[in-house]
Structure formats: structure tokens, C-alpha cells
Backbone as CSV, one residue per row, in Angstrom:
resi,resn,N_x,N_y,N_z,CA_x,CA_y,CA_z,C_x,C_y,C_z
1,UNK,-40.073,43.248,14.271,-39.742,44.104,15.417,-38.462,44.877,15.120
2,UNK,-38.076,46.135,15.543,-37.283,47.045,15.103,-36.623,46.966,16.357
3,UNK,-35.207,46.848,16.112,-34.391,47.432,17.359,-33.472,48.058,17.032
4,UNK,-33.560,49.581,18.445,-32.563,50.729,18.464,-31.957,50.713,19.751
5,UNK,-30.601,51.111,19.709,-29.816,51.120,20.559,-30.202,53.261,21.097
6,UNK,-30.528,53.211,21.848,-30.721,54.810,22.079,-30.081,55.347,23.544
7,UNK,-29.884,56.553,23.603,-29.427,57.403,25.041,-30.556,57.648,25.589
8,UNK,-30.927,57.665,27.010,-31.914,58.068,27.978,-32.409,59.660,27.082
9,UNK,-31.565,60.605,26.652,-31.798,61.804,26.257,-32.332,61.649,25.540
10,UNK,-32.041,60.805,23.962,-33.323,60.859,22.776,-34.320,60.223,23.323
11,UNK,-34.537,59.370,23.869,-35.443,58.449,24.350,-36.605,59.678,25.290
12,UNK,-36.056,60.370,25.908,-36.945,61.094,26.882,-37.018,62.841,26.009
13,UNK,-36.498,63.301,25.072,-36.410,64.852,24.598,-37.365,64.937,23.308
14,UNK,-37.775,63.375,22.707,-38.735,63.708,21.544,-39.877,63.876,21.699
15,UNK,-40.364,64.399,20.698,-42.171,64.760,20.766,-42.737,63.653,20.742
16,UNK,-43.393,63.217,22.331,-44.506,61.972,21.725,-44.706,61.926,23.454
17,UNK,-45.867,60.440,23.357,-46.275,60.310,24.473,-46.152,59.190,25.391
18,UNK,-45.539,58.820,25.966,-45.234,57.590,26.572,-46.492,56.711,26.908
19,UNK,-47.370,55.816,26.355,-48.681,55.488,27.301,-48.902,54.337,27.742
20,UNK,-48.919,54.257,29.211,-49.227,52.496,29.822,-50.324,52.456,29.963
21,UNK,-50.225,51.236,29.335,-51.637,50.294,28.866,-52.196,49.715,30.006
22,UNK,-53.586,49.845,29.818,-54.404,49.284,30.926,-54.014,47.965,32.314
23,UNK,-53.382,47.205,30.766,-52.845,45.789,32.006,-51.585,45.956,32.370
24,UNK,-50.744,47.461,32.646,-49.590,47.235,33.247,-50.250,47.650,34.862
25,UNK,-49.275,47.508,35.725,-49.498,47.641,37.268,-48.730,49.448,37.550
26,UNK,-49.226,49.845,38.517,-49.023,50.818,38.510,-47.773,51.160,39.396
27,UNK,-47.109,52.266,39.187,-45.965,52.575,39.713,-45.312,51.835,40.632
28,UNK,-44.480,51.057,41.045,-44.288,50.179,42.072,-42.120,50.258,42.784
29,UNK,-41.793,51.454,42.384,-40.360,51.632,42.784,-40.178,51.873,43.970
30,UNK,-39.273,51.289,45.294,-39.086,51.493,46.470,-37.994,52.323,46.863
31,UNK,-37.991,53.083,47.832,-36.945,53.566,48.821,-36.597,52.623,49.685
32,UNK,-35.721,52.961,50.249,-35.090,52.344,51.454,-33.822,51.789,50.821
33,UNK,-33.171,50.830,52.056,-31.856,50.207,51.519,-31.604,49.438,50.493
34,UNK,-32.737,48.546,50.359,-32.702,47.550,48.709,-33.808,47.958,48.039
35,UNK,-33.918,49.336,48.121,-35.003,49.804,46.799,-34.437,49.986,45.616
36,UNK,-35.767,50.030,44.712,-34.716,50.276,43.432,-34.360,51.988,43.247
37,UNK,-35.172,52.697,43.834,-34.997,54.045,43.575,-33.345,54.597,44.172
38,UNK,-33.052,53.491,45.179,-32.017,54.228,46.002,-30.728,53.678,45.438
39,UNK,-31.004,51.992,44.901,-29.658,51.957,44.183,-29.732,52.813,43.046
40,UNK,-30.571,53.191,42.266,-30.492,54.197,41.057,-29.820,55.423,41.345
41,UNK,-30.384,55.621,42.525,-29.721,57.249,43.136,-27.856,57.015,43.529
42,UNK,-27.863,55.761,44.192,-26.066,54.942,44.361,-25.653,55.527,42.792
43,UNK,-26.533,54.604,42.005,-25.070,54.779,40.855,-24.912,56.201,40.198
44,UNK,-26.294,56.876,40.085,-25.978,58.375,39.807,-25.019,59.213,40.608
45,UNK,-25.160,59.031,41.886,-23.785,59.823,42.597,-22.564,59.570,42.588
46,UNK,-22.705,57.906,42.654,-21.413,57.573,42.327,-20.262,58.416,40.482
47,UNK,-21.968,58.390,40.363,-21.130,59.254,38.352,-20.943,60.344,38.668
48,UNK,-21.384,61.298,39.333,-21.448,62.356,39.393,-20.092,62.501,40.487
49,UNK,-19.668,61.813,41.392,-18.610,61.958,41.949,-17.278,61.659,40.752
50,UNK,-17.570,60.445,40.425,-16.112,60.061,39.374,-16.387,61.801,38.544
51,UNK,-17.301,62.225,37.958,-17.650,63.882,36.894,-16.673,64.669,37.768
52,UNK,-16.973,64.566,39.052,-16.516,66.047,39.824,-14.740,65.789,39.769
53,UNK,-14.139,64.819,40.292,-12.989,64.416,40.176,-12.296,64.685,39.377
54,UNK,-12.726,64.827,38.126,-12.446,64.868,36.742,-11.465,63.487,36.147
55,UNK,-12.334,62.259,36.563,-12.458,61.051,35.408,-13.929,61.099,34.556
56,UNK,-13.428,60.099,34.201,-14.924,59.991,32.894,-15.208,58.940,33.483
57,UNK,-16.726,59.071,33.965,-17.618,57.888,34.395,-18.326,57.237,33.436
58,UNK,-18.282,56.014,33.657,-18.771,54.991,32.213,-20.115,55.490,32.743
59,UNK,-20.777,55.068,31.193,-22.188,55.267,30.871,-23.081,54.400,31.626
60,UNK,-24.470,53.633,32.584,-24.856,52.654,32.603,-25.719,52.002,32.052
61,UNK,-25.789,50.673,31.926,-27.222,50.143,31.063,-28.395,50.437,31.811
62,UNK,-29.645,50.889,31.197,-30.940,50.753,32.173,-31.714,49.712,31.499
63,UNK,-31.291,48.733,30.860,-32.404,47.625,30.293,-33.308,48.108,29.178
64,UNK,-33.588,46.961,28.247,-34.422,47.224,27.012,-35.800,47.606,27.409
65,UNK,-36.735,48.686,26.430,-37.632,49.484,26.449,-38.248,48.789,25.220
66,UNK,-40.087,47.715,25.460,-40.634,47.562,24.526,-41.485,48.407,24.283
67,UNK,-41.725,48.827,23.351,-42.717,49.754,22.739,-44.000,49.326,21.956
68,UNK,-45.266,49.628,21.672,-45.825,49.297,20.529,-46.699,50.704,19.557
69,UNK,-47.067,50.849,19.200,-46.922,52.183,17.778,-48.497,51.801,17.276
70,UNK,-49.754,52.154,18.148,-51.029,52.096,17.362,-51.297,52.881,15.724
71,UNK,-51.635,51.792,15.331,-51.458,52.101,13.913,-52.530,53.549,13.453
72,UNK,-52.240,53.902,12.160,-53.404,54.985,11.541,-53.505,56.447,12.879
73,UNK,-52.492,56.681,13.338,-52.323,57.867,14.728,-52.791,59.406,13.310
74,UNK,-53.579,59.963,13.855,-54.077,61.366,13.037,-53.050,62.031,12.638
75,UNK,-52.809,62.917,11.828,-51.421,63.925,11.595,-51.764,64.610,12.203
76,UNK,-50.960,64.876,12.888,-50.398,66.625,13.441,-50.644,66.198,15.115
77,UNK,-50.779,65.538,15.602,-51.095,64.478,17.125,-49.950,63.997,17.245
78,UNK,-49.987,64.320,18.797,-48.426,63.148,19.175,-48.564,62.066,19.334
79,UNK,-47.713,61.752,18.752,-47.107,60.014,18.337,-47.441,59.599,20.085
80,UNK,-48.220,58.739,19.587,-48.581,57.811,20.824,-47.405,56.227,20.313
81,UNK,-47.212,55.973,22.301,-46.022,54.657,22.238,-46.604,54.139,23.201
82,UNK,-46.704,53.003,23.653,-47.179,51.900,24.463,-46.874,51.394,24.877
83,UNK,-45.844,51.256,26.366,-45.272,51.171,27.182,-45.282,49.781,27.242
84,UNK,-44.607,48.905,26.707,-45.696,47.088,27.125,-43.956,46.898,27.997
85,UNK,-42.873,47.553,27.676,-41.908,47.081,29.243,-41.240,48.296,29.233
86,UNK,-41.051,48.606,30.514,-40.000,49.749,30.642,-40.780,50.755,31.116
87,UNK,-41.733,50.863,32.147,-42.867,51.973,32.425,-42.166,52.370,33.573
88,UNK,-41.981,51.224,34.813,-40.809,51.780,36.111,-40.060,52.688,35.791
89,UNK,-39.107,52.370,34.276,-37.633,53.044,34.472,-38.561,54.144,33.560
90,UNK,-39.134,54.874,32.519,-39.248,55.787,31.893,-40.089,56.692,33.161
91,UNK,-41.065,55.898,34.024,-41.897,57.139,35.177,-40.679,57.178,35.966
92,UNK,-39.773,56.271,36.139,-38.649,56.904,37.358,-38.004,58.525,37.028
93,UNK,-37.232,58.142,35.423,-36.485,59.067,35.036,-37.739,60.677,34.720
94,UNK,-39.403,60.265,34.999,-39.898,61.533,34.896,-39.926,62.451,36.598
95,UNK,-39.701,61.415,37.037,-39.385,61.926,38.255,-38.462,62.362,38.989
96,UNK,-37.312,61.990,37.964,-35.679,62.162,38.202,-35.815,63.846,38.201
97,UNK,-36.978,63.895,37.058,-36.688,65.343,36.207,-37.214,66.176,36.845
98,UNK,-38.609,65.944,37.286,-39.435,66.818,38.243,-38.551,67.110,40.039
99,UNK,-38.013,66.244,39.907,-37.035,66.530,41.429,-36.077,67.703,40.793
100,UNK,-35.649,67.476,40.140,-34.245,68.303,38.919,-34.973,69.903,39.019
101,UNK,-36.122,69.876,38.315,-36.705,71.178,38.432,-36.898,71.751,39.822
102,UNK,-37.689,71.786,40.761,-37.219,71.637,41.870,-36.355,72.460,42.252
103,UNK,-35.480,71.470,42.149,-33.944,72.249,42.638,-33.289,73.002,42.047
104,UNK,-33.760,73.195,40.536,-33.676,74.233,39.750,-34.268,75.561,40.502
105,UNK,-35.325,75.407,40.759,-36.654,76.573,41.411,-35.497,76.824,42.978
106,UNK,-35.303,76.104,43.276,-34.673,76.239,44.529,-32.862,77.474,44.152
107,UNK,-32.704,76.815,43.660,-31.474,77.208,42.953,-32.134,79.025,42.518
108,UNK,-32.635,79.163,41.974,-33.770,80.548,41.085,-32.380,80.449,39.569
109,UNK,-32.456,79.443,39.022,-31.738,78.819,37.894,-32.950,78.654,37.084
110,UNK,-33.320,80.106,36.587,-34.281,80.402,35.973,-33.797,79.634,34.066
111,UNK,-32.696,79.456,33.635,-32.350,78.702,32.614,-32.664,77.132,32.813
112,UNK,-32.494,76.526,33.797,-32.515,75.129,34.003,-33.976,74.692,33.534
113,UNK,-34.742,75.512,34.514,-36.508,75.313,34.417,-36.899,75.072,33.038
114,UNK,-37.060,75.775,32.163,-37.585,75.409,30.498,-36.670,73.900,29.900
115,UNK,-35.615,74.481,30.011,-34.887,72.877,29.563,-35.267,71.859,30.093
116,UNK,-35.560,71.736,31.471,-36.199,70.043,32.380,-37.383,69.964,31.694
117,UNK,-38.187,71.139,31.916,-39.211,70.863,31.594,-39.944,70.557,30.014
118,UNK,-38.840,71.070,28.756,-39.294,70.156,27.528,-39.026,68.853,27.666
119,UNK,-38.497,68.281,28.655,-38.468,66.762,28.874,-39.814,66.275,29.268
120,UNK,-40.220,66.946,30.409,-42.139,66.606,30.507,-43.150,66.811,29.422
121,UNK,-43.086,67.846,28.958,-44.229,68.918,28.429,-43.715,68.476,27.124
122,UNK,-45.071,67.950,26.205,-44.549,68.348,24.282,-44.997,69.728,24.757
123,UNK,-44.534,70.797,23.593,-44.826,72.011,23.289,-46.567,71.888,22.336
124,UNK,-47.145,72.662,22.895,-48.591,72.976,22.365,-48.547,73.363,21.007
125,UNK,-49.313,72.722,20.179,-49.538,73.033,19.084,-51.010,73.255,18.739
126,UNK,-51.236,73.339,17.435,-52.591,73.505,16.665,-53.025,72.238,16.310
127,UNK,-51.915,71.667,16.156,-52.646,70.085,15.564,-52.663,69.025,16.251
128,UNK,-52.930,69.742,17.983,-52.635,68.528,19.006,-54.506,68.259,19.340
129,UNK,-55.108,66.977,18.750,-56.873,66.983,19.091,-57.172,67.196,20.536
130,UNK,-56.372,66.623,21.838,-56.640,66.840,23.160,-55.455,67.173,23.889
131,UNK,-55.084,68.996,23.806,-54.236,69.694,24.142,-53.890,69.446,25.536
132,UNK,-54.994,68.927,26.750,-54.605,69.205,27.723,-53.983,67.796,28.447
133,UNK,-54.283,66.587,27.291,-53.905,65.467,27.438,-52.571,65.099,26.658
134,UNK,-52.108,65.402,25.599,-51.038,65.402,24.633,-49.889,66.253,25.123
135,UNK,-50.167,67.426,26.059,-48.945,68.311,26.507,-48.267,67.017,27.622
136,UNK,-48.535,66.384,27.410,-47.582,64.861,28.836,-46.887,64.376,28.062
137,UNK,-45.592,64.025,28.067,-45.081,63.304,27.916,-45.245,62.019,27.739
138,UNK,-45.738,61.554,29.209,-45.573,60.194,30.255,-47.346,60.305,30.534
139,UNK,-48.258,59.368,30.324,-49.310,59.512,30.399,-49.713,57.950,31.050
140,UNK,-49.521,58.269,32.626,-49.809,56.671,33.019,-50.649,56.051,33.645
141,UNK,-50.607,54.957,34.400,-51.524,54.106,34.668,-53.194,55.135,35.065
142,UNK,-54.468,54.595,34.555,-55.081,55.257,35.328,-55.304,55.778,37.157
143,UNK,-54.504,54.601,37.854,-54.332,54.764,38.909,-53.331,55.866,39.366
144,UNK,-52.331,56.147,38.593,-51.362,57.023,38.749,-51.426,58.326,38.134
145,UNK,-52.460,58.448,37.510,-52.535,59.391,36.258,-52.826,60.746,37.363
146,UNK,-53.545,61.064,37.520,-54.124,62.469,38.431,-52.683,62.955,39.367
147,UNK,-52.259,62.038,40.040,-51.003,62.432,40.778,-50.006,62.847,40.018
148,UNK,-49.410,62.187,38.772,-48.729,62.109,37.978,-48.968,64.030,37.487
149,UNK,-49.759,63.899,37.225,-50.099,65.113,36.392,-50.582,66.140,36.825
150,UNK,-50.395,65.852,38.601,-50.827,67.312,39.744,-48.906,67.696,39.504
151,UNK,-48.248,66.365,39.664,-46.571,66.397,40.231,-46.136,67.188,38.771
152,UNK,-46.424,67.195,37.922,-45.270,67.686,36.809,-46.190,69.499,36.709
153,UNK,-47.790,69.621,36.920,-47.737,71.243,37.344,-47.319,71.734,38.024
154,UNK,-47.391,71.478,39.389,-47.253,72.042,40.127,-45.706,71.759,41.105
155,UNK,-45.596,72.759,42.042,-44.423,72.330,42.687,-44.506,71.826,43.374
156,UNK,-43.776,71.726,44.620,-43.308,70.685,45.484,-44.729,71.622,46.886
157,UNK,-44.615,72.766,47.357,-45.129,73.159,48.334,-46.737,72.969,47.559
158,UNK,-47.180,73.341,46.246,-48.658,73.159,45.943,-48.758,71.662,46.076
159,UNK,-48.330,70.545,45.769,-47.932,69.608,45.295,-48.737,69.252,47.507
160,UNK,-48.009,70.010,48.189,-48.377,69.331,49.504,-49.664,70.125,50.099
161,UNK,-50.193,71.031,49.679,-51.648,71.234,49.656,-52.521,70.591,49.408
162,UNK,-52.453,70.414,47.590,-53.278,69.306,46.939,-53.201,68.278,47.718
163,UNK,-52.148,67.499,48.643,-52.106,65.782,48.726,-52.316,66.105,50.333
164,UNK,-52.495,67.092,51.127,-52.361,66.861,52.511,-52.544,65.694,53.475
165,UNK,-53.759,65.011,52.575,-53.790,63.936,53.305,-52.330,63.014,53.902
166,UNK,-51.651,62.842,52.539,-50.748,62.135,52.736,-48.963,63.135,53.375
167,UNK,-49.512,64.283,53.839,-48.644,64.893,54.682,-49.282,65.127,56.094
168,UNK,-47.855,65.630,57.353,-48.415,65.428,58.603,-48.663,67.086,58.529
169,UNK,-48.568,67.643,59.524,-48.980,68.939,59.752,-47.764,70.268,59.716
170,UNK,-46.209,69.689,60.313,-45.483,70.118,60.307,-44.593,70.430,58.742
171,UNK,-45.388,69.726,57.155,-45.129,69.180,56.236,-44.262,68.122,55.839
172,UNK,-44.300,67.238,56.867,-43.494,66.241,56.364,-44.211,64.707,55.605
173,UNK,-43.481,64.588,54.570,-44.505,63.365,54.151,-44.944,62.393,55.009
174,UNK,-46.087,61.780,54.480,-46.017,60.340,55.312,-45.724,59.048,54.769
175,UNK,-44.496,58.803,54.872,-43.926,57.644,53.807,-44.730,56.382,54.131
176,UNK,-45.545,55.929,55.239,-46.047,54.875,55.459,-47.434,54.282,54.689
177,UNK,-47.995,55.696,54.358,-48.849,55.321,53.728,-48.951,56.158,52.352
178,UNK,-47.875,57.020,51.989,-47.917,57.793,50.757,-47.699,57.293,49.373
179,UNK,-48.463,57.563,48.423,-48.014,57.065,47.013,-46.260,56.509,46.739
180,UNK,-46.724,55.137,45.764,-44.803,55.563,45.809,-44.577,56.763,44.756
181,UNK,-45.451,57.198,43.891,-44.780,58.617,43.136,-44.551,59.126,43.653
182,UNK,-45.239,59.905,45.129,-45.106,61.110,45.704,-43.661,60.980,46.751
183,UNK,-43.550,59.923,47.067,-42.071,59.265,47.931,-41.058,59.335,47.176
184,UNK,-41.579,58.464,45.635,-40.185,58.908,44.980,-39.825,59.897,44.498
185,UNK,-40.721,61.239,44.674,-40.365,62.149,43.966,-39.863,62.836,45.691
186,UNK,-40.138,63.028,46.399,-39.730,63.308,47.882,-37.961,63.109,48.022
187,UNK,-37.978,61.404,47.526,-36.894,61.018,48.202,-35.922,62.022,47.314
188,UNK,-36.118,62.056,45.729,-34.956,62.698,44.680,-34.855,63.882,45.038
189,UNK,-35.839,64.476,45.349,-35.669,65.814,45.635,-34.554,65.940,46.847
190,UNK,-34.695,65.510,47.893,-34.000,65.185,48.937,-32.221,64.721,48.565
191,UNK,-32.152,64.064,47.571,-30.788,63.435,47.407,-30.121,64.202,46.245
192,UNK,-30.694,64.934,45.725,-30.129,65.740,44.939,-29.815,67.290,45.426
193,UNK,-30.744,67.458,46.229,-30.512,69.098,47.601,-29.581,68.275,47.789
194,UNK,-28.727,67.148,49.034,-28.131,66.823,49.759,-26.337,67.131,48.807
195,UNK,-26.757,66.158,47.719,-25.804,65.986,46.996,-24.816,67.760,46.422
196,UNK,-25.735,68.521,46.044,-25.180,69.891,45.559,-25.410,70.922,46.550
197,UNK,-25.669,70.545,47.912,-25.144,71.283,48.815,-26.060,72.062,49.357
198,UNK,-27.383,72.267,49.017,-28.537,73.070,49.429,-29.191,73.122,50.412
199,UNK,-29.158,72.227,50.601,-29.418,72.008,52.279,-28.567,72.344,53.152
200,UNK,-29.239,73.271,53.838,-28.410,74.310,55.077,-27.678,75.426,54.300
201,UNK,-27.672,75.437,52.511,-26.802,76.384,52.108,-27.375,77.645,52.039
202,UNK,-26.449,78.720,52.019,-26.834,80.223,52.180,-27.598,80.341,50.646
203,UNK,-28.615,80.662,50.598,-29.730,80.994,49.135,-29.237,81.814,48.572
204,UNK,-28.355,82.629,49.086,-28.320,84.175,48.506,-26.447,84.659,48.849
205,UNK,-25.626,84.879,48.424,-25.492,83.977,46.660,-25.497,82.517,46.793
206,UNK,-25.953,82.273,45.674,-25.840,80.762,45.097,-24.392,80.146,44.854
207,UNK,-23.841,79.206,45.394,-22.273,79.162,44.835,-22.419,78.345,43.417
208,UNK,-21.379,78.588,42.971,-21.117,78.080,41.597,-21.128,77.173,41.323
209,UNK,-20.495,76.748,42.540,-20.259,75.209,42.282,-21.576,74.027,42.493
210,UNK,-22.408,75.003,43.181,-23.720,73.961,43.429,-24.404,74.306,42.207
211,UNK,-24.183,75.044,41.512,-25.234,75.408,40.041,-24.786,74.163,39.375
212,UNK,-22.890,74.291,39.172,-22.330,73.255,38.357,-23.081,71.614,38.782
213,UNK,-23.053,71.731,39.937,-23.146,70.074,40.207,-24.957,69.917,39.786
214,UNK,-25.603,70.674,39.864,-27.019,70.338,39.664,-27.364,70.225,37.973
215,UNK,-26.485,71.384,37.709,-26.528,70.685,35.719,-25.957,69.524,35.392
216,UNK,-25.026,69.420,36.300,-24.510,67.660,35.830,-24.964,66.359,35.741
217,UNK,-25.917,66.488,36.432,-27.094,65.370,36.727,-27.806,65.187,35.363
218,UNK,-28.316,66.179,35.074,-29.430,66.215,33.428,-28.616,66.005,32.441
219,UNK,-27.142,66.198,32.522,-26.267,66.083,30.914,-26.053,64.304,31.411
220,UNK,-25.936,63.843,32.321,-25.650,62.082,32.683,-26.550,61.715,32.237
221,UNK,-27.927,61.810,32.154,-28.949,61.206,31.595,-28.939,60.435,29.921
222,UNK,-27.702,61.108,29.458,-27.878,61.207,28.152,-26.803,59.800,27.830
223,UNK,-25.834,59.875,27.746,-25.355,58.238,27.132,-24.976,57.227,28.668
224,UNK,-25.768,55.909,27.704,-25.442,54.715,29.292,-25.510,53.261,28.717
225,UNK,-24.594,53.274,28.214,-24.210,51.541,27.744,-23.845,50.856,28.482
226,UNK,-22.931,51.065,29.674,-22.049,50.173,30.574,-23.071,49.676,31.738
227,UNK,-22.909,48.308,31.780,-23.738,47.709,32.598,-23.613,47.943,34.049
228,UNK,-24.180,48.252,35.177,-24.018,48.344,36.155,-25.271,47.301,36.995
229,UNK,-25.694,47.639,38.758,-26.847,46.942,38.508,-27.807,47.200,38.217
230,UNK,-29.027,46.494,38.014,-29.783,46.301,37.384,-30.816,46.947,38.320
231,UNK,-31.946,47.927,38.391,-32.645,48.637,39.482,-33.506,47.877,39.249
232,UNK,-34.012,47.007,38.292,-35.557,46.614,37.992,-36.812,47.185,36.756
């Protein structure tokens, strides 16, 4: 067995495909007060506050990532990886990203958009055998898979067409009975508008400072050694 010490950034910016295996369980991260999504969202603001201050916020641990590497993979195909621990925290952080874009689109931070999004998307090639399956990143549970992969095309308003069911009429989700992807991608979206000021803010101009604080989020992703708690 090989072990690497890596940053959330290499871990999530290389060409390949994240894939959970049949016998993992499917997405299972909570909101609310002792969810794990919301302490995750605690310690990100909390970094992003020590960032704004101008201290240096320690890095945090997110726990070891097992992998497994099916042997004889075709050339020119993305490297398939096999999620056997660490599927919560790698679909969280794809959702970190898809909220990120978002508020990119919201922002009209027409630079942000391509950069989040080589974090989802490998880039299309010639030597990819199933182009429309290999452009994912994150390729998960069959139960999660279709949602998964409506949420990283489309945006947030198509995103509540496609799923109406699980919205009311006025568009507000229905957290009682909604996917937890579609909640957790709800809630980030929500705490990251809140956090850089977009909510209630004037669209037109954009202040600077909310551009600054929304790039700061995607450069934190990248080194996290220091232990904090543990989301699950």
C-alpha cells in the first residue's frame, strides 16, 4: 500500500475519476446544528475570517482517503480510482465547488467559472472510450449518480425545474424530504452568498471586496494539515 500526504487541490485538480463502488452507501452528509456539512462550513469561515483579518489560518486535517487503482485501465482513458473511504468528504468538496460556481455566475466572475469548473469536468479528449461518462470527475453511487450529474450541468434555477418535485412552488427547497445532495448543495450555496455579502447586495457594481472574499474560499481548499474537528 502506498501512502501520500496530499492538499485537497492536487487531490481534486488531476485528471481522473473518482468512482464509488457498488457497496459504498450513498451520500449521507447533514445540515443542521450537529451536521457534518455545517461544522465543515464553521471551520471554513472561521479560515476565511482569520484570511480577511490578515493572520494566517492553519491548514485543517480532512482524514485519510483509501483508494484502489483497477489494474490493466486502457491508454489514453481516465485513470479510474475507487473510492473504498473518503466518498462523503471528496462528494462534499464537489459540492463545495458547484456552490462556488454559482456564486461565481452570481457574481458574472466570468474568470472564476472555467477554473471551478476544471475541478469537476476532465477536459475532453480523443482517447477518452465513454466521453460522456469520463468528462466527471466524481462518478457516484448509482443512487446518486443522475442527480449528481444534472447538479454539476446545470445551474441552480435549471437544477429546480429538473427536481420540482422536491421544490415548493414559490422555489423554495423542500428540505424534509429532499436529496441530501440537493440540500447540501442548497445549504453552500446559501452560506457562501451570506458570507461575501450577496445577499441583499446591489448586482451592479459588484464590490471588490465580495469578488475578493469569494476567491478565497477555492485558494483554502488547497493546503490542510492542522487538525481541527473531524466532520466525518
Amino acid at each position: 500500500m502506498e501512502t501520500r500526504v496530499l492538499n485537497v487541490d492536487d487531490v481534486l485538480r488531476e485528471r481522473q475519476r473518482w468512482c464509488v463502488p457498488v457497496y459504498q452507501r450513498h451520500y449521507a452528509w447533514e445540515i443542521g446544528e450537529n451536521g457534518q456539512l455545517t461544522r465543515l462550513w464553521e471551520d471554513l469561515e472561521l479560515r476565511a475570517t482569520e484570511h480577511l483579518a490578515g493572520t494566517k489560518p492553519y491548514p485543517h486535517y480532512i482524514g485519510a482517503i483509501i483508494v484502489a487503482e483497477p489494474p490493466n485501465q486502457p491508454f489514453g482513458t481516465v485513470r479510474q480510482r475507487l473510492l473504498v473511504d473518503g466518498q462523503q468528504r471528496i462528494t462534499t468538496f464537489q459540492l463545495l465547488l458547484i456552490a462556488l460556481r454559482e456564486v461565481a455566475k452570481s457574481l458574472d466572475s466570468g474568470r472564476m467559472v472555467p477554473v471551478i469548473e476544471s475541478y469537476l469536468l476532465n477536459e475532453l479528449s480523443a482517447g477518452m472510450t465513454y466521453p460522456k461518462v469520463e468528462k466527471y470527475k466524481l462518478w457516484p453511487s448509482s443512487f446518486d449518480r443522475e442527480l449528481y450529474c444534472s447538479m454539476v450541468d446545470h445551474d441552480l434555477s435549471e437544477i429546480a425545474e429538473l427536481q420540482s418535485d422536491h421544490y415548493f412552488k414559490n422555489g423554495k427547497l423542500r428540505l424534509g424530504t429532499a436529496p441530501r445532495l440537493l440540500a447540501g448543495l442548497h445549504y453552500l450555496y446559501e452560506c457562501i452568498s451570506t458570507f461575501i455579502g450577496l445577499d441583499g447586495a446591489d448586482s451592479d457594481p459588484i464590490s471588490k471586496a465580495a469578488q475578493r472574499n469569494s476567491e478565497w474560499i477555492p485558494q483554502r481548499l488547497q493546503g490542510r494539515s492542522h487538525p481541527t474537528r473531524r466532520a466525518g
